[in-house]
C-alpha positions as CSV (number, residue, x, y, z in Angstrom):
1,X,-48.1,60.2,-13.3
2,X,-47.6,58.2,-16.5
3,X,-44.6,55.2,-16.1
4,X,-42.0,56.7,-17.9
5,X,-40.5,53.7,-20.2
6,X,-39.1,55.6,-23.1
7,X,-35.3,56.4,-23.1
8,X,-33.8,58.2,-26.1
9,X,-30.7,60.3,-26.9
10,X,-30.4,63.7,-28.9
11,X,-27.6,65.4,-29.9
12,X,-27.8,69.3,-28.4
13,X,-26.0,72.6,-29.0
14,X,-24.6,74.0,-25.7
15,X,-27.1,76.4,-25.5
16,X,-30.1,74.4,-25.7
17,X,-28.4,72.4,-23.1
18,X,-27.9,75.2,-20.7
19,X,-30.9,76.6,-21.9
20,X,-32.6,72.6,-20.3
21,X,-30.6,72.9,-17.3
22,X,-32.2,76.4,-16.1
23,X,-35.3,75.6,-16.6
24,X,-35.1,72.7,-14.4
25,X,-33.7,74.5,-11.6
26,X,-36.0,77.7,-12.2
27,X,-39.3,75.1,-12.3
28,X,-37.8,72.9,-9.5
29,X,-38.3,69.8,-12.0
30,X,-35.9,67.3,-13.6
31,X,-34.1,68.0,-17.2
32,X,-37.1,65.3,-18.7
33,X,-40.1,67.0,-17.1
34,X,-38.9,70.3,-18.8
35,X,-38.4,68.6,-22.8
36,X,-41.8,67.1,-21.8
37,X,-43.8,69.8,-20.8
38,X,-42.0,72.0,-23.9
39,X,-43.0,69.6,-26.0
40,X,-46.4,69.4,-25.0
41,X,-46.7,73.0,-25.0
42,X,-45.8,73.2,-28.8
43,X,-47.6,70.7,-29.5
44,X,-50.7,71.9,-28.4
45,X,-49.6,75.4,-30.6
46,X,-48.5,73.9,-33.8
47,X,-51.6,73.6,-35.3
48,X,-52.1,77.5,-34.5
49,X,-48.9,78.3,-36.0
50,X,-48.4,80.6,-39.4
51,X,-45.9,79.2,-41.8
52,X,-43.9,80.8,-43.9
53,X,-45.8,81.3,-46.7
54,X,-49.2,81.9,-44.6
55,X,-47.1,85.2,-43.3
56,X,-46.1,86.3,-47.3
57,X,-49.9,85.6,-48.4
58,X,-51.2,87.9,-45.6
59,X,-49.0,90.7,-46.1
60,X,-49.7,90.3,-50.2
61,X,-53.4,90.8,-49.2
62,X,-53.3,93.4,-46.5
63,X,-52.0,96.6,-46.5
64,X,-48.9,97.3,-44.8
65,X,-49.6,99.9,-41.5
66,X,-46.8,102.3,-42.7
67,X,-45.6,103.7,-45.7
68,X,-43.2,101.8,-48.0
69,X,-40.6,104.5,-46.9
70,X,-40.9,103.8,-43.2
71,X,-40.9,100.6,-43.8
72,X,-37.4,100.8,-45.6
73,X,-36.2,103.0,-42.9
74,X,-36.8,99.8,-40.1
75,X,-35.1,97.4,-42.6
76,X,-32.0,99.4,-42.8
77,X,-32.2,100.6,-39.3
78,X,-32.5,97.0,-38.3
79,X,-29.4,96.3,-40.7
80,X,-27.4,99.0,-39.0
81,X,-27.9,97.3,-35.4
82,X,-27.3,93.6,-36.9
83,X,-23.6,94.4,-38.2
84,X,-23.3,96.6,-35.2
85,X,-23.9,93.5,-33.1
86,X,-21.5,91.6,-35.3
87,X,-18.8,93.6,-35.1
88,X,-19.3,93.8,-31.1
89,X,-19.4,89.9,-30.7
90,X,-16.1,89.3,-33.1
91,X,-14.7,92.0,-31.4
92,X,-14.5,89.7,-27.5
């Protein structure tokens, strides 16, 4: 194992945070070895990964696999479930 001799701080949201702290006791690792083999992980897939404007170009030059209609359908289905979920968490 590589001599660990790099100490930083970072600010985190709670959730991150909690998010650190169950994946340490779920892997059976400290809070470190999980940032470090999350980082790694992404690392190794960032140079694999679309960007934004990668997802608009392909979708400009393919066809889409459903109508434009269904298509609108999912978006304001997908709406519908959004404010939905909205109202339900500003509701607690």
């Amino acid at each position: 194992m590589a001599r660990m001799s790099i100490r930083a701080t970072y600010a985190l949201d709670e959730q991150t945070d909690q998010r650190i702290k169950y994946l340490a006791e779920t892997w059976r690792v400290s809070q470190a070895e999980v940032i470090r083999r999350s980082v790694r992980e992404a690392a190794e897939h960032a140079d694999n990964a679309l960007t934004p404007a990668d997802v608009v170009a392909h979708y400009r030059s393919t066809p889409l696999l459903r109508s434009s209609q269904e298509t609108r359908r999912r978006m304001e289905a997908a709406r519908e479930w959004r404010h939905e979920d909205d109202e339900l968490r500003s509701s607690r």
